[in-house]
C-alpha positions, 0 to 999 in steps of 0.5 A: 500500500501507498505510504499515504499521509495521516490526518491531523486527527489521526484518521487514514487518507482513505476514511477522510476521502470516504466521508468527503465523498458520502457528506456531498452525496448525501447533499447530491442525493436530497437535490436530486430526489427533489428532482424527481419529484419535479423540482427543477435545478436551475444551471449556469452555462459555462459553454456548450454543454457545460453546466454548473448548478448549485448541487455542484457548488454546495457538494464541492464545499462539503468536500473541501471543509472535509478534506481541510479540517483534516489536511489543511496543510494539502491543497485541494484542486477542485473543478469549480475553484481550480484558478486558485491552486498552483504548482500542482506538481508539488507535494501532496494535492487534493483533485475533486470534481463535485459532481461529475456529470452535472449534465446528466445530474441536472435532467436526472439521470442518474449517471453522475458521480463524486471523484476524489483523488490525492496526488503526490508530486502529481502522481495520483495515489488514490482514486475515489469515484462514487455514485451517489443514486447505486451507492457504487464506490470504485477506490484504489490507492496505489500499491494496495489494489481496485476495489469495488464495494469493497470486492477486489476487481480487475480490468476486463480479460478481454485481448481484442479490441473487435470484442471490446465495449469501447465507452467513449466520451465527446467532451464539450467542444465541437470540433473534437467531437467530431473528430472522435464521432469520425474516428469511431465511424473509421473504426466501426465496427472494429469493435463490438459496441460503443457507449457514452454515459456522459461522465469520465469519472464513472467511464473510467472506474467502468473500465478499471473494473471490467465493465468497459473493456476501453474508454477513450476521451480526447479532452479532460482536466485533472479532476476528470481523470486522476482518480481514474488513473490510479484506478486503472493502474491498481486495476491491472490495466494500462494507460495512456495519453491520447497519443499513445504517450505517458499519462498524467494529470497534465494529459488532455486526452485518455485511453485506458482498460485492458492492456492489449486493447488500448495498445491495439487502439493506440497503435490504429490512431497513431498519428491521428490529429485529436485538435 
């Protein structure tokens, strides 16, 4: 297991992470079911597609008084404050997206999810994606294993990627999504099927535990994905950046899941223009 540190009142990284994220569920979880009970959620846009509402400012509180009561010497990097964090690359790091999926949140449905990651030296060491609708926790740290429920998992067995699931995930822009929706019609139907849930956090925890074979996103930000990282690593499985390079929290793009494909799916995009 990852030498993580310690709380200020003794308490593992791993508990705080859980209380961070079961605090802001509880939060996401009264709002949604307001909505479902035809309640409205009003959102701010911040670009196409791209919604906050104040679940997520309400969840991404709740998480940082949690994470700073216990750790108030270790920065957090949160989607909705991430102007006001710095050298990301030094020492140990909170990485927090709120509600992951805000979009689906905010229509209800019910593919949304908590992410929390510590990074050290901008290494992601934990990786925490919860759903607070199934009660679904996907939690890795480094060193120690994935673990779903509390169940061991692993990357899928699959070595093909003619037999793979490929969650997919277009992102905000346009033009990249246009680009991947052109890749995926090049490649069909290379693979066997073909899924956007509309969140990386949970496409990503999919992957590193079986569910997806492969998921490959062209543009993410580091509360997206480094929680999904470590996940996929302790998983089993293997990594990349969109072009086949090494990993980081820096990354724009991802492809991950089980070894063989992503290698197979790296090596057919090779040289592909993702911009």
């Amino acid at each position: 297991m990852s030498e993580l540190p310690t709380s200020k009142t003794g308490r593992s990284a791993a508990d705080v992470a859980r209380e961070a994220a079961h605090k802001a569920s509880e939060i996401i979880l009264e709002r949604y079911r307001a909505l479902e009970r035809g309640t409205p959620i009003a959102k701010t846009v911040k670009g196409r597609g791209n919604y906050v509402t104040e679940t997520d400012l309400a969840s991404e509180l709740a998480i940082m008084r949690v994470l700073r009561d216990e750790f108030p010497e270790i920065a957090v990097l949160s989607e909705e404050t991430a102007a006001t964090v710095e050298n990301w690359d030094e020492g140990w790091l909170w990485v927090v997206d709120p509600i992951d999926g805000t979009s689906n949140f905010s229509r209800g449905i019910p593919s949304f999810a908590v992410n929390i990651a510590l990074c050290e030296g901008g290494e992601p060491v934990l990786g925490q994606t919860y759903q607070p609708v199934t009660g679904a926790e996907f939690f890795a740290t480094k060193g120690d294993g994935l673990f779903v429920n509390g169940e061991r998992a692993t990357v899928s067995p699959v070595t093909e990627l003619s037999e793979c699931l490929l969650g997919i995930g277009l992102g905000y822009e346009y033009d990249r999504a246009k680009m991947i929706l052109e890749l995926l019609t090049e490649m069909w139907p290379g693979v066997m099927m073909i899924q956007n849930i509309g969140t990386a956090a949970i496409g990503l925890a999919y992957a590193a535990s079986g569910r997806f074979d492969l998921y490959v996103h062209s543009l993410l930000f580091p509360w997206d994905m480094a929680a999904g990282i470590v996940q996929i690593r302790e998983g089993g499985g293997a990594v990349m950046d969109r072009e086949g390079g090494p990993i980081s929290i820096y990354s724009e793009g991802i492809i991950a899941g089980a070894a063989k494909p992503v290698a197979e799916f790296a090596e057919k995009t090779r040289g592909r223009r993702w911009r």
